[in-house]
BARO-489963 format. One record per residue (C-alpha): residue number from 1; residue in three letters; x, y, z. Coordinates in steps of 0.02 Angstrom, whole numbers. Layout:
<atoms>
ATOM   seq   type        X        Y        Z
ATOM   NUM    ALA        X        Y        Z
...
</atoms>
This chain:
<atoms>
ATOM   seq   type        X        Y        Z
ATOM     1    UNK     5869     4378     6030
ATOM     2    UNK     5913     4432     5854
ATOM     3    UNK     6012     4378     5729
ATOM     4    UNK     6005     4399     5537
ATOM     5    UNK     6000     4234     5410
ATOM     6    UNK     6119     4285     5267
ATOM     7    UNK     6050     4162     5135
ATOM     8    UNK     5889     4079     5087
ATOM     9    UNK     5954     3926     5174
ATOM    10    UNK     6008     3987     5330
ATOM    11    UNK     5859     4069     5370
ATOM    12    UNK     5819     4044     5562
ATOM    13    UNK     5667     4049     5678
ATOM    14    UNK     5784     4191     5807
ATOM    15    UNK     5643     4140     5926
ATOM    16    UNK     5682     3941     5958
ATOM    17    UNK     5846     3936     6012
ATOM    18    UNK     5967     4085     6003
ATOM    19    UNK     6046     4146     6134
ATOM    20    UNK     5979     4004     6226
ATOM    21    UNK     5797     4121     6228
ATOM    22    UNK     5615     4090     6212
ATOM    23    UNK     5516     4261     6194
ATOM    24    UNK     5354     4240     6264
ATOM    25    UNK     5211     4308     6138
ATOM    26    UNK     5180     4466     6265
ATOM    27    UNK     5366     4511     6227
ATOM    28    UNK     5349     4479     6049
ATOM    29    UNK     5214     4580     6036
ATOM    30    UNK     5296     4708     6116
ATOM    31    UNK     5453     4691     6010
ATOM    32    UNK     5391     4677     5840
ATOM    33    UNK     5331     4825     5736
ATOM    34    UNK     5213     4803     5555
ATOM    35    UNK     5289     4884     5408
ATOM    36    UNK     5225     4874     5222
ATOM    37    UNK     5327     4834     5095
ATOM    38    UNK     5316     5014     5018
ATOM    39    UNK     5392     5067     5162
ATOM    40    UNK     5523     4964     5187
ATOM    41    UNK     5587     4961     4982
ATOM    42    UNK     5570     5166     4995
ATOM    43    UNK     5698     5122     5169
ATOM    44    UNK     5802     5003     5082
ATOM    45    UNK     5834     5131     4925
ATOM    46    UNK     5907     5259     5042
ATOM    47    UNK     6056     5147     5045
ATOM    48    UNK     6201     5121     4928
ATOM    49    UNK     6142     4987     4837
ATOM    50    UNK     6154     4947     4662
ATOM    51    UNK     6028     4979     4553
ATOM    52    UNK     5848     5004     4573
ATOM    53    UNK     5747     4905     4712
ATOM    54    UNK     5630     4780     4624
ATOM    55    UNK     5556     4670     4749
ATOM    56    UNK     5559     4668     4932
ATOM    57    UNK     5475     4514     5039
ATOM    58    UNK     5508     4466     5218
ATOM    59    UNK     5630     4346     5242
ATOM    60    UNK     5680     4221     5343
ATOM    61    UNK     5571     4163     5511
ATOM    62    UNK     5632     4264     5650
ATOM    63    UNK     5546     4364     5786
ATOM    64    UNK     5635     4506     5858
ATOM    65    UNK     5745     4579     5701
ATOM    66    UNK     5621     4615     5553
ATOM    67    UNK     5720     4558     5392
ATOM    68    UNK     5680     4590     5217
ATOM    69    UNK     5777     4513     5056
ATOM    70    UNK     5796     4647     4932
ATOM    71    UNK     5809     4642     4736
ATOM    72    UNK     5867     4754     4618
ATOM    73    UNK     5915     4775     4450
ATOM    74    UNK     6094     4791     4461
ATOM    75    UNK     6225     4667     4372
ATOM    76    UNK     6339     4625     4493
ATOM    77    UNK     6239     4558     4659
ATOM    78    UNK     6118     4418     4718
ATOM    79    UNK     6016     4540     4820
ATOM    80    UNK     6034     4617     5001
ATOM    81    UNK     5949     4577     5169
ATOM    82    UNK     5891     4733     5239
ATOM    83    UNK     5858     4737     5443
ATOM    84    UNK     5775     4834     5582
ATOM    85    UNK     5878     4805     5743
ATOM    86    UNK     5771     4770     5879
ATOM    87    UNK     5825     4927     5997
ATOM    88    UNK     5706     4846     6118
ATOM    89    UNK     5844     4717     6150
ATOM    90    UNK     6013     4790     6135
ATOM    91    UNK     5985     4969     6208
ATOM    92    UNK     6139     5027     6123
ATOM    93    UNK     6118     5003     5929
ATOM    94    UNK     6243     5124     5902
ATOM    95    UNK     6377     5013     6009
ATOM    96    UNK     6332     4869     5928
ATOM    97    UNK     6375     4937     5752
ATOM    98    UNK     6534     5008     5810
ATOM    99    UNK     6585     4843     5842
ATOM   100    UNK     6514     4750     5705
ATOM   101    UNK     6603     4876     5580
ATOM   102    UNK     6765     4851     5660
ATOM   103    UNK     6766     4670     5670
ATOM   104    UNK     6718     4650     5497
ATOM   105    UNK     6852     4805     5427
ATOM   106    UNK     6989     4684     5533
ATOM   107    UNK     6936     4514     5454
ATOM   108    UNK     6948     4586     5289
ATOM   109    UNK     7104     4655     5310
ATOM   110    UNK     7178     4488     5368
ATOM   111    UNK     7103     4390     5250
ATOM   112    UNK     7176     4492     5112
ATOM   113    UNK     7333     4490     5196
ATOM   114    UNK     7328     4293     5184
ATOM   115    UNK     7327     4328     5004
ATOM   116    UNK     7206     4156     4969
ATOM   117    UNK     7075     4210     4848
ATOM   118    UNK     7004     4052     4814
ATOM   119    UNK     6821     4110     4906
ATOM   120    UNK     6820     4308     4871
ATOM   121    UNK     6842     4384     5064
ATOM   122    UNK     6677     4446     5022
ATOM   123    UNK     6607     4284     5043
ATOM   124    UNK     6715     4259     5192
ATOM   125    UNK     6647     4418     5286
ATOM   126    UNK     6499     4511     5304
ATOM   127    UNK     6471     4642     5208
ATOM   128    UNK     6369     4814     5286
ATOM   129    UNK     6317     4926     5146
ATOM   130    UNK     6318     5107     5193
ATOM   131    UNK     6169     5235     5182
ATOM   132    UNK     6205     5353     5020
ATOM   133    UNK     6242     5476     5174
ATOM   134    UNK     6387     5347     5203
ATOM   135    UNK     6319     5291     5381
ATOM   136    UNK     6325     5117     5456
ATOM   137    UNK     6135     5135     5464
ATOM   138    UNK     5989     5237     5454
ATOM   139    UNK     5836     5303     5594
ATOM   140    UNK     5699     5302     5521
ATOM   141    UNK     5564     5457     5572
ATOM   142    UNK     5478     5315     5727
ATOM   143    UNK     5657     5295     5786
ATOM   144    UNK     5710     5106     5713
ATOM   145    UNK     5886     5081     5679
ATOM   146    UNK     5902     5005     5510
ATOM   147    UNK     6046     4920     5408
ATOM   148    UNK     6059     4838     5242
ATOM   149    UNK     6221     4670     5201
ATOM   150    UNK     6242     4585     5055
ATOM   151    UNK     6149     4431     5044
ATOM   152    UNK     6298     4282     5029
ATOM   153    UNK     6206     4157     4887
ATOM   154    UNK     6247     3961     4873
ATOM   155    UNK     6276     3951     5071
ATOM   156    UNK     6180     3848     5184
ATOM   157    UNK     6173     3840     5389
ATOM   158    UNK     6123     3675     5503
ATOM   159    UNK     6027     3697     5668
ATOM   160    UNK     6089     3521     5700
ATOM   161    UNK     6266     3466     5655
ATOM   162    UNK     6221     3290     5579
ATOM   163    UNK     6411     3258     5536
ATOM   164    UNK     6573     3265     5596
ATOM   165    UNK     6638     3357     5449
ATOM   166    UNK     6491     3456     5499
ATOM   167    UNK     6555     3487     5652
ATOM   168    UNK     6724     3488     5631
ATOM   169    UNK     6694     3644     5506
ATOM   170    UNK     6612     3726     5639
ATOM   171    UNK     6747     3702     5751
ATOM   172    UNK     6869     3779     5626
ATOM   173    UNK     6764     3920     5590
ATOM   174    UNK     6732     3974     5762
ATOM   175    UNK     6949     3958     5782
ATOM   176    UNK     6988     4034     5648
ATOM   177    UNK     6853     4188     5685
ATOM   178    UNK     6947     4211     5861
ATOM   179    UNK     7116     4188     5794
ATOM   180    UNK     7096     4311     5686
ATOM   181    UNK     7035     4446     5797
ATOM   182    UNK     7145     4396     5923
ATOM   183    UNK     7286     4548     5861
ATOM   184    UNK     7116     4677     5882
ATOM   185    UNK     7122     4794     6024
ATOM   186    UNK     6984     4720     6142
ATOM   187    UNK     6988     4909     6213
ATOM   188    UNK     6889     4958     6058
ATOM   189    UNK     6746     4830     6067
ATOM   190    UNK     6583     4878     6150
ATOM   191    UNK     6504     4734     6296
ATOM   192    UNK     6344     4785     6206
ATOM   193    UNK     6246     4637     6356
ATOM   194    UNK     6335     4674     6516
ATOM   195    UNK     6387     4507     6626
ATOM   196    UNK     6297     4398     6484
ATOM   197    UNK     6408     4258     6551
ATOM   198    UNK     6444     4313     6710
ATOM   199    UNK     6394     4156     6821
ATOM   200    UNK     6397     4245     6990
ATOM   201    UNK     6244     4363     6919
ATOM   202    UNK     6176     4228     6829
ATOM   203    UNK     6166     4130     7028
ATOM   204    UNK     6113     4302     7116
ATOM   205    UNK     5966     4349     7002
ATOM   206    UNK     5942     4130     7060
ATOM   207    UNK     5947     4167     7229
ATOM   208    UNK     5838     4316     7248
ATOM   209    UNK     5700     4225     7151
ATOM   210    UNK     5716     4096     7279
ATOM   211    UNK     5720     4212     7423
ATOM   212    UNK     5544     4299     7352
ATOM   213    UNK     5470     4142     7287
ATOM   214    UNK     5319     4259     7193
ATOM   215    UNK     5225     4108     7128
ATOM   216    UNK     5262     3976     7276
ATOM   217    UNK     5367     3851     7161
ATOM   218    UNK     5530     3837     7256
ATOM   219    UNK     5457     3668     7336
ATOM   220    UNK     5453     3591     7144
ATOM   221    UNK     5630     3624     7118
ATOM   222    UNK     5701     3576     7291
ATOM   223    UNK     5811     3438     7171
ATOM   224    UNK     5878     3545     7048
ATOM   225    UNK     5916     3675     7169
ATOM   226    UNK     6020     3570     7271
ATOM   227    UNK     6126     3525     7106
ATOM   228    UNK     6134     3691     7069
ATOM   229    UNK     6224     3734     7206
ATOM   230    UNK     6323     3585     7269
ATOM   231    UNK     6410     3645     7078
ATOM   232    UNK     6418     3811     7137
ATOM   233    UNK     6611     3829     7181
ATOM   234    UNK     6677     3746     7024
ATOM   235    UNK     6583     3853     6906
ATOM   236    UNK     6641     4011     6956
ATOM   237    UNK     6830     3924     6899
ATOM   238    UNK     6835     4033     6738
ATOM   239    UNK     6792     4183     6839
ATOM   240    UNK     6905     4161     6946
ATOM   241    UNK     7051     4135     6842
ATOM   242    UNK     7012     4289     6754
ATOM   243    UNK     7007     4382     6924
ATOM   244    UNK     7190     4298     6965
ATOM   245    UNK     7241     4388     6775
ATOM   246    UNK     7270     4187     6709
ATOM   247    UNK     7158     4203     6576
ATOM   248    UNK     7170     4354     6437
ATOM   249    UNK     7029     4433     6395
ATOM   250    UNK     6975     4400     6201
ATOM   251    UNK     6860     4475     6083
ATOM   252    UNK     6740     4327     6076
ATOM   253    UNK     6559     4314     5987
ATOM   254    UNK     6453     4254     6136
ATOM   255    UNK     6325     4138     6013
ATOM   256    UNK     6429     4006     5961
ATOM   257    UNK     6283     3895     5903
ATOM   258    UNK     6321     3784     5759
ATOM   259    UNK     6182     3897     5650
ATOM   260    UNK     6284     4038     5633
ATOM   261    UNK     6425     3975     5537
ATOM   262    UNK     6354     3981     5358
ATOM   263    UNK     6455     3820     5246
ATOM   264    UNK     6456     3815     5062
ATOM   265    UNK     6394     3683     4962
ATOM   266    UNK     6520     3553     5006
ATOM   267    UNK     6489     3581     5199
ATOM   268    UNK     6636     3681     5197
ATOM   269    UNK     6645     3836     5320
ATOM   270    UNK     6632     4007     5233
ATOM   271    UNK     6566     4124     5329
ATOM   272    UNK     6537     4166     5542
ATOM   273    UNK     6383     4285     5556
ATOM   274    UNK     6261     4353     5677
ATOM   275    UNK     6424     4489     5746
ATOM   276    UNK     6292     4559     5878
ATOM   277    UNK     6335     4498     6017
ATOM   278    UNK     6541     4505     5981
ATOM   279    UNK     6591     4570     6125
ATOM   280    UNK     6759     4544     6257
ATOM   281    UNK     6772     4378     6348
ATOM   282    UNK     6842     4214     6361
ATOM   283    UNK     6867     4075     6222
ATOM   284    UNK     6795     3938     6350
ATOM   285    UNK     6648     4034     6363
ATOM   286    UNK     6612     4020     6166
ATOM   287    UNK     6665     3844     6157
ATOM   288    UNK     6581     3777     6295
ATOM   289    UNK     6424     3837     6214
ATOM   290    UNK     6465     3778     6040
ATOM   291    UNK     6497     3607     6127
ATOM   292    UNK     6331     3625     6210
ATOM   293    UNK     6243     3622     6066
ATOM   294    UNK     6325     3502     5964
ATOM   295    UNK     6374     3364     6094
ATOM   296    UNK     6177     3313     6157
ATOM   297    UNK     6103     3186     6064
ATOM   298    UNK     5939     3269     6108
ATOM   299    UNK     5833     3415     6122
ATOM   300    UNK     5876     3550     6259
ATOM   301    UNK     5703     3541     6339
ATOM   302    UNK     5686     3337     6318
ATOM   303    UNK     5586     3268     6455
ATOM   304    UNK     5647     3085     6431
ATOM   305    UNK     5815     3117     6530
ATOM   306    UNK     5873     2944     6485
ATOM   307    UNK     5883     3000     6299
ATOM   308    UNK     6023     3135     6350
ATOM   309    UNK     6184     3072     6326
ATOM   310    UNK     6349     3112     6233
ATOM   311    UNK     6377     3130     6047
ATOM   312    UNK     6573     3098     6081
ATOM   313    UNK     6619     3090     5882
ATOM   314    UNK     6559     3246     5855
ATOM   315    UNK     6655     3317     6010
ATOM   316    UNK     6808     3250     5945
ATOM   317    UNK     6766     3327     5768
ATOM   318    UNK     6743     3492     5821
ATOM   319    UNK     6898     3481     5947
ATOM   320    UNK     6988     3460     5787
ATOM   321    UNK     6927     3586     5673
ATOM   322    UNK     6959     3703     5807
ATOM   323    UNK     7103     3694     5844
ATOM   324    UNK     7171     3678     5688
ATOM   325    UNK     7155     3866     5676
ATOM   326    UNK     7153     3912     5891
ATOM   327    UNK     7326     3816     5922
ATOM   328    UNK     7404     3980     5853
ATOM   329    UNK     7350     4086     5981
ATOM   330    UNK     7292     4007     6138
ATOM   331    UNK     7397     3990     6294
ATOM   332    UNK     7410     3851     6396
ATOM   333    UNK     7295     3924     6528
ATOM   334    UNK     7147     3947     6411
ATOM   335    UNK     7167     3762     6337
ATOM   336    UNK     7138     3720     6517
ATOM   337    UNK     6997     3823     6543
ATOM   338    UNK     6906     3751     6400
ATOM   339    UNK     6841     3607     6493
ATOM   340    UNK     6758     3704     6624
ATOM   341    UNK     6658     3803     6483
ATOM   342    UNK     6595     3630     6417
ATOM   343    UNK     6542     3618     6589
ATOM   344    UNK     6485     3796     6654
ATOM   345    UNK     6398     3830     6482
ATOM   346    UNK     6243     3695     6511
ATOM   347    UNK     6239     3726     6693
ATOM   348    UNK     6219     3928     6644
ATOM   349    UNK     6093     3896     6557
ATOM   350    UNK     6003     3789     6689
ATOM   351    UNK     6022     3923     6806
ATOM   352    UNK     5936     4058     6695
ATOM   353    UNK     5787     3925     6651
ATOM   354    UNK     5752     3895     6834
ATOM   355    UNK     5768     4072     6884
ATOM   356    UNK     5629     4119     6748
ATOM   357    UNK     5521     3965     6823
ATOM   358    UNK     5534     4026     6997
ATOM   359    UNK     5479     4183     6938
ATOM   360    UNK     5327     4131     6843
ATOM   361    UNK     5382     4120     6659
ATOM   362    UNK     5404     4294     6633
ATOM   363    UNK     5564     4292     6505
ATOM   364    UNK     5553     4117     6414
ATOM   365    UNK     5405     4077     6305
ATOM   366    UNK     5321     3895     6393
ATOM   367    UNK     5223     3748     6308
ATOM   368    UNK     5164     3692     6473
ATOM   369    UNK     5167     3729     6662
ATOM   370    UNK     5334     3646     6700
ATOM   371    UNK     5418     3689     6561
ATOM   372    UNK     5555     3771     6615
ATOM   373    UNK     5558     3653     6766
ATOM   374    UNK     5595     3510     6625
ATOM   375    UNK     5731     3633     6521
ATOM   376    UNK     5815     3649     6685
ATOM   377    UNK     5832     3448     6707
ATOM   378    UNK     5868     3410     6536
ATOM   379    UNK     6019     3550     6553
ATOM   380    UNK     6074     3474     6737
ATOM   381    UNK     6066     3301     6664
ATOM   382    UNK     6167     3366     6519
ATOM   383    UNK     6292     3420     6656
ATOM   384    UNK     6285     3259     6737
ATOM   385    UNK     6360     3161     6576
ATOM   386    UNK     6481     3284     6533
ATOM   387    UNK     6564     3271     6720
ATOM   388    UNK     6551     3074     6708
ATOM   389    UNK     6650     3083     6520
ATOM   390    UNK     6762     3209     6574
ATOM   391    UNK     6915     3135     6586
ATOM   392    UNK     6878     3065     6406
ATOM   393    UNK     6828     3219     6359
ATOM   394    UNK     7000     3298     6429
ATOM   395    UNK     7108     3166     6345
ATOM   396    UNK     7033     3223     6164
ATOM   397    UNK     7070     3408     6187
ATOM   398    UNK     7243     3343     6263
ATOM   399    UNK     7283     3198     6134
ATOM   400    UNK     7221     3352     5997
ATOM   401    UNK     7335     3485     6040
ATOM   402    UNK     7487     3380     6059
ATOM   403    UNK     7474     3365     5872
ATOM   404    UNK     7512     3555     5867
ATOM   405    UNK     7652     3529     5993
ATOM   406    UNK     7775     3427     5884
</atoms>
């Protein structure tokens, strides 16, 4: 899925993990489009930039969003990142920046409202940089959405947290992004991926490759089937609170991986970007998969299930962080809920890998046969440790926000 690095050092491979996606090469191929660098400087001028363009190269690693860093000759900037949006995965470009504009135009305005100016709220906030048409973006004549932000120097992102300050900054920055959105009308926001969290699709779309079994592999994952579903009930918790009107609706960003908070130099958190996939939903939902990421001591896909276990510390240091900004606006409900995202968020996602191995390895790109056989046991066993620590895990979100409650 895409995203956009927003400094030399948080430049990401958009292929490995976001989004919890592997593009096969076929949709890669499909996705990606060549363009020259003559092209893309004479694209990048038609915004309102400052200065001349002097050098364009392609930047960062990723493979659905192209990305270019842009030079000029003006005084007063480090340089731009110019983008194509990859129209071949949100269908609704236009939706998209709607929302992204309108987030960013609301964190502004609180951050000036704060009144801190010890980090400029342009180095808070993304920046979008109009067309000299004043658009949001630009088509080009083949029909790719462009759009040009300022490039936010000295920052630096993590694809693994490797401290708690680490991830206790994370856990701040992620609070403090919701809190402050969390006076925005959610009426106004775009769901620019329909049911992208929505469990019960996520288990139909499961069921119906079972059902058709194309390439005869239900008999390998008899196992992890059978965990799938004796979970079944208890996953669709945060769903059904939300049906019973328990649990507001939020604006939410939906990729709460530790790589999209950029830090400063002192690990400090600066800056939450890839706004994409903002859409409404529910705070669990982007905790649980912030936790997800941050809590296993190994990879997502390890085959060594014995190595999976619980990085408690840095649970307890992003618990913190969080809430040190969330406590202001969450009700007692959602600090309940928040538990069963830690929970549903690894189980999602071995729902969706075992889905694309029953249907052959269409969506997720594969090293080997099993491969998404061994993502979906590595998630399950991931599952497995977070229900045994739960009650420990409980008592730190519990022992955490009666600090708030004095």
């Amino acid at each position: 899925m895409p995203g956009f690095p927003l400094s030399e050092n948080s430049a990401n491979d958009c292929v490995r993990k976001r989004y919890g996606y592997y593009f096969s090469n076929v949709h890669i191929a499909l996705m990606m489009r060549n363009f020259n660098l003559e092209q893309v400087s004479a694209l990048a001028s038609r915004f309102d930039i400052e200065g001349n363009v002097t050098d364009v190269s392609p930047f960062g690693s990723g493979h659905i969003n192209d990305t270019y860093r842009v030079l000029t000759d003006g005084y007063n900037t480090d340089g731009y990142l110019l983008q194509r949006v990859n129209h071949h995965v949100f269908k609704n470009v236009k939706a998209v920046m709607e929302n992204m504009q309108l987030v960013i135009r609301h964190l502004k305005e609180k951050y000036r409202q704060a009144g801190d100016q010890t980090v400029p709220v342009e180095k808070k906030v993304l920046t979008l940089i109009p067309t000299r048409e004043n658009d949001p973006y630009l088509v080009d004549d083949a029909g790719n959405f462009w759009r040009m932000l300022i490039l936010l120097a000295d920052t630096r992102s993590y694809d693994i947290v490797e401290t708690p300050q680490q991830a206790r900054e994370g856990g701040r920055a992620f609070g403090q992004f919701q809190r402050l959105l969390s006076d925005l009308d959610v009426g106004n926001i775009h769901e620019v991926l329909p049911d992208f969290h929505h469990i019960g699709k996520r288990l139909d779309k499961l069921n119906h490759a079972v059902a058709a079994d194309p390439v005869n592999r239900v008999a390998q994952a008899s196992a992890e089937l059978a965990a799938i579903k004796c979970r079944e009930r208890r996953m669709h918790t945060i769903l059904d609170l939300a049906a019973d009107g328990i649990l507001p609706i939020r604006i939410t960003h939906n990729d709460t991986k530790f790589n999209n908070v950029l830090l400063d130099m002192h690990d400090k958190a600066q800056c939450v970007i890839d706004l994409d996939t903002v859409m409404p939903g529910y705070v669990a939902y982007d905790f649980g998969d912030a936790i997800r990421t941050i809590i296993n001591r190994a990879a997502e896909d390890e085959a060594d299930l014995s190595k999976i276990t619980l990085n408690i510390p840095l649970f307890e240091a992003y618990v913190s962080g969080y809430f040190e900004e969330a406590h202001y606006f969450l009700t007692a409900e959602e600090v309940s809920s928040l538990i069963e995202g830690v929970l549903l968020l690894p189980y999602m996602q071995a729902v969706r890998f075992l889905t694309d191995f029953l249907e052959g390895d269409h969506y997720y790109k594969v090293h080997h046969a099993d491969h998404n056989l061994q993502r979906t046991r590595a998630q399950l066993r991931l599952v497995e440790q977070l229900e045994v620590h739960e009650p420990e895990l409980r008592e730190i979100i519990d022992r955490v926000v009666r600090q708030y409650q004095k």
